[in-house]
VOVOTOR-689938 format. One line per 8 residues: number of its first residue (from 0); their letters; for each residue x, y, z of C-alpha. Coordinates in Angstrom, 3 decimals. Each point is the difference from the previous one (the first is absolute). Example, Ala and Ser with C-alpha at 12.3 -4.5 7.8 and 13.67 -1.06 7.14 Angstrom:
! VOVOTOR-689938
0	as	12.300/-4.500/7.800  1.370/3.440/-0.660 .
***
This chain:
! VOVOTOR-689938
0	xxxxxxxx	22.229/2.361/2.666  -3.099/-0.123/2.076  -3.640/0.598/-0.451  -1.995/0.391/2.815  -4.158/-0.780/-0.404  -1.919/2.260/2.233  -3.597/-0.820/0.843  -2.104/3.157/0.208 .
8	xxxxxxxx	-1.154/0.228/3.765  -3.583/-0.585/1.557  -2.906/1.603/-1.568  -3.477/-0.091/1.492  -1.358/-2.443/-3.041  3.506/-2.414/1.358  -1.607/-0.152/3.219  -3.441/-0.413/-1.365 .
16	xxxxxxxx	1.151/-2.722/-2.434  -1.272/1.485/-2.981  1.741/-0.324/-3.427  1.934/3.136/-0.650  1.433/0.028/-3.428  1.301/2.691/-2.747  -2.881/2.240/0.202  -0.538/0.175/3.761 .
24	xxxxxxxx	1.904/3.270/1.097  -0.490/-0.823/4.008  2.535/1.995/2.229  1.730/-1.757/2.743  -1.615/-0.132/3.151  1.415/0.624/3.359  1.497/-3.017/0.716  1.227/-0.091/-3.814 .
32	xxxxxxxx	2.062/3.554/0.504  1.613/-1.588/3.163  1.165/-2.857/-2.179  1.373/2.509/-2.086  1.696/2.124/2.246  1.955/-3.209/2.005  0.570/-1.613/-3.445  1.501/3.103/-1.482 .
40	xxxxxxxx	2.363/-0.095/3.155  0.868/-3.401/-0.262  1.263/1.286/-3.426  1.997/2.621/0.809  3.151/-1.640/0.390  -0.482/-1.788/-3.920  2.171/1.831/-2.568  -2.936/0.194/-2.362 .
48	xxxxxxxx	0.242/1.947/-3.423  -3.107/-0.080/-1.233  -3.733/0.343/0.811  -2.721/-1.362/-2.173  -3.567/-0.127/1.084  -3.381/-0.872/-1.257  -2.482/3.411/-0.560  -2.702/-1.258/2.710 .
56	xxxxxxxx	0.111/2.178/2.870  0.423/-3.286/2.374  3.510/-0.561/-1.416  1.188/3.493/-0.329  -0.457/0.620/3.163  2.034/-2.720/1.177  2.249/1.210/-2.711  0.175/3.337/0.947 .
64	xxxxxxxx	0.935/-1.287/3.828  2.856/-1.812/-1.270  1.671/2.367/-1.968  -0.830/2.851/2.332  3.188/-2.532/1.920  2.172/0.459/-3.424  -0.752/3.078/-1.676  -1.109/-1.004/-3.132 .
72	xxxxxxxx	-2.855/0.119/-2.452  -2.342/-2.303/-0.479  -0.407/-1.445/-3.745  -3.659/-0.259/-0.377  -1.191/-2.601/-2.258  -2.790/-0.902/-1.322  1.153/-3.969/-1.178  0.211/-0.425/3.889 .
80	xxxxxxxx	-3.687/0.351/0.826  -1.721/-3.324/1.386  -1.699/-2.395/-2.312  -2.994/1.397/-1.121  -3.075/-2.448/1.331  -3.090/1.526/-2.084  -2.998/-0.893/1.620  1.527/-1.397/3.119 .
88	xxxxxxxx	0.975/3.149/1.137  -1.042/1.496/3.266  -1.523/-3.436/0.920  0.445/-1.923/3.214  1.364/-3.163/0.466  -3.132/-2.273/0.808  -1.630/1.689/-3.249  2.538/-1.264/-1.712 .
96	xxxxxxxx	-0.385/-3.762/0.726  -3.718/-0.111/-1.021  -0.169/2.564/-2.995  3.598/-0.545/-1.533  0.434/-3.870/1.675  0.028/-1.756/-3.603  2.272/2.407/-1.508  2.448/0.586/2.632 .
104	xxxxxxxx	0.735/-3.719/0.287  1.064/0.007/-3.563  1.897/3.156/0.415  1.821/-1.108/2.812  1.019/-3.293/-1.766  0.315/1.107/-2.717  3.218/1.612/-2.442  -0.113/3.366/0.912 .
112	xxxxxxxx	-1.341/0.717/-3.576  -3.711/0.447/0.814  -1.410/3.275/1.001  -1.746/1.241/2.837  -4.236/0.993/-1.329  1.141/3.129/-1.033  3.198/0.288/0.538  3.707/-0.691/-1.125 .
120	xxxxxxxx	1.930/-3.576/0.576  2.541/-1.078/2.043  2.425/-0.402/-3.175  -1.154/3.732/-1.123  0.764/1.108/3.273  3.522/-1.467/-0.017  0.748/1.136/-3.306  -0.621/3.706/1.011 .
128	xxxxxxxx	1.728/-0.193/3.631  3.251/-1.791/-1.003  0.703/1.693/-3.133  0.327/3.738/2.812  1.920/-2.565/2.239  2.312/-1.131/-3.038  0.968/4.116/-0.903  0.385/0.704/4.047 .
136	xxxxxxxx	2.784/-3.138/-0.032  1.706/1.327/-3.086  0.160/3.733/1.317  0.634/-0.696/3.382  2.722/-2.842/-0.340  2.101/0.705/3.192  -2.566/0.547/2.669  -3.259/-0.673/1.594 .
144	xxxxxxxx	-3.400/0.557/-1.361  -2.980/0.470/1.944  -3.595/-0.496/-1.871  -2.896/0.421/2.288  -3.435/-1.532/-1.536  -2.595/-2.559/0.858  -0.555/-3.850/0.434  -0.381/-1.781/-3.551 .
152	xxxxxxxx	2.428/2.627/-1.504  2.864/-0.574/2.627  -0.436/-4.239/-0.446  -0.112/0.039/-3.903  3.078/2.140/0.337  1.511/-2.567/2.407  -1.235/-2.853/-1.915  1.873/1.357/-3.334 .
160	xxxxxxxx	3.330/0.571/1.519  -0.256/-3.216/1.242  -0.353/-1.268/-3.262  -3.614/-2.141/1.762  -3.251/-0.654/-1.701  -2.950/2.974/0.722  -1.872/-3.116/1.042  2.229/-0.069/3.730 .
168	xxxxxxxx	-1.002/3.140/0.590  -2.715/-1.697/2.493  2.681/-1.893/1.885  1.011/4.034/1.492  -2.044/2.488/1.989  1.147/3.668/0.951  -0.659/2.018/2.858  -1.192/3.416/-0.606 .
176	xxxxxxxx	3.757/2.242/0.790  1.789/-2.989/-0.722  3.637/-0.152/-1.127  1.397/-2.754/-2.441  3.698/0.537/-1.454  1.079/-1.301/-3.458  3.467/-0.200/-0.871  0.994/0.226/-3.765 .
184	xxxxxxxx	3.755/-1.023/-0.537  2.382/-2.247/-2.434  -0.849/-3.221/1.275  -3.816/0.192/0.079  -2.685/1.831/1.670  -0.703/-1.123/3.804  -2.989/1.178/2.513  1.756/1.399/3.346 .
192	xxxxxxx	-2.470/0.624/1.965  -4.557/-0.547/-0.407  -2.653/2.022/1.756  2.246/1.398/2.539  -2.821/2.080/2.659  3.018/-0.652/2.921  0.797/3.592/0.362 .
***
C-alpha cells in the first residue's frame, strides 16, 4: 500500500518567504494552480482510493485538482492543517533571524517537544496528523492514498513511518507541489520517492 505526501502548491506568502502556518488561509497563486493542474495529471494514471486533504484553501485546491483526475471526494480534515506557529505567523524570513534568532536555534535543535510562541509543537503536531494517517491505512488497506497538506505536517508524517526521531526533520526540505511516496507493507515501511517537482 502506498501513501503519497502532496505539498500544497505556491502561494503568494511561498514566494514572499513568509511563514504560513495553520491559521493563514492564502489561496494558491497563479503559478501554484499550474502546479496543480500538471501535478493532478501526472496522477492520473495512479489507482488511488482515497483523498484526504488539509481544510486550508492552499491544499484543497490542489486537492480538488487531483481528484477532479479520479472522481472522488476529498476527506477534509482538520488534524492535517500545518503546525500552528503563534506569533511567527505571517512573518518574513529575515524577521525571523533577528526577533525569533534565540528561540529558533533551540527549536531547530531541539526534540520536537517545544512549542512555537503561541503555538502547538512538533510532537503535538505529529500526534494529531498520524493518528488520520493510521485510520486512512486501516480503511484503505489495498490501495493508494493521497493526503495533500503542508511542509512540517507532510515531514513529521514521513519521519513517523520511518520510525526517525522529529529531531531529522531539518535534514529534509519540501518544495511547495511536491510529491513524496511512502510505502506501508509486511516487511517495513520504505520512502519511494522525496520532493518529486519533475513533472
Amino acid at each position: 500500500m502506498n501513501l503519497i505526501l502532496v505539498r500544497h502548491g505556491e502561494t503568494h506568502w511561498n514566494r514572499e518567504r513568509r511563514v504560513q502556518g495553520g491559521s493563514s488561509d492564502i489561496e494558491l497563486n497563479d503559478v501554484g494552480r499550474e502546479q496543480a493542474s500538471r501535478l493532478a495529471l501526472f496522477l492520473s494514471n495512479e489507482k488511488v482510493t482515497a483523498i484526504a486533504s488539509s481544510p486550508l484553501k492552499r491544499a484543497m485546491r490542489t486537492g480538488e485538482a487531483i481528484a477532479s483526475r479520479h472522481q472522488l471526494s476529498i476527506e477534509v480534515a482538520d488534524a492535517l492543517r500545518e503546525i500552528e506557529v503563534g506569533e511567527l505567523e505571517g512573518l518574513d524570513a529575515s524577521h525571523l533571524s533577528t526577533t525569533f534568532s534565540n528561540f529558533l536555534m533551540q527549536w531547530w535543535q531541539g526534540e520536537g517537544a517545544e512549542k512555537l510562541p503561541g503555538g502547538e509543537s512538533l510532537v503535538e503536531l505529529q500526534e494529531r496528523s498520524w493518528a488520520i494517517v493510521q485510520r486512512l491505512l486501516a480503511e484503505h488497506k489495498h490501495g493508494t492514498i493521497v493526503v495533500v497538506s503542508h511542509y512540517f505536517v507532510i515531514l513529521t508524517i514521513m519521519l513517523k513511518a520511518l520510525d526517525l526521531p522529529l529531531r531529522y526533520f531539518t535534514k529534509f526540505k519540501l518544495d511547495p507541489a511536491s510529491i513524496s511516496i511512502l510505502e506501508f507493507a509486511d516487511h517495513g515501511n520504505r520512502l519511494l520517492v522525496f520532493n518529486d517537482t519533475s513533472y
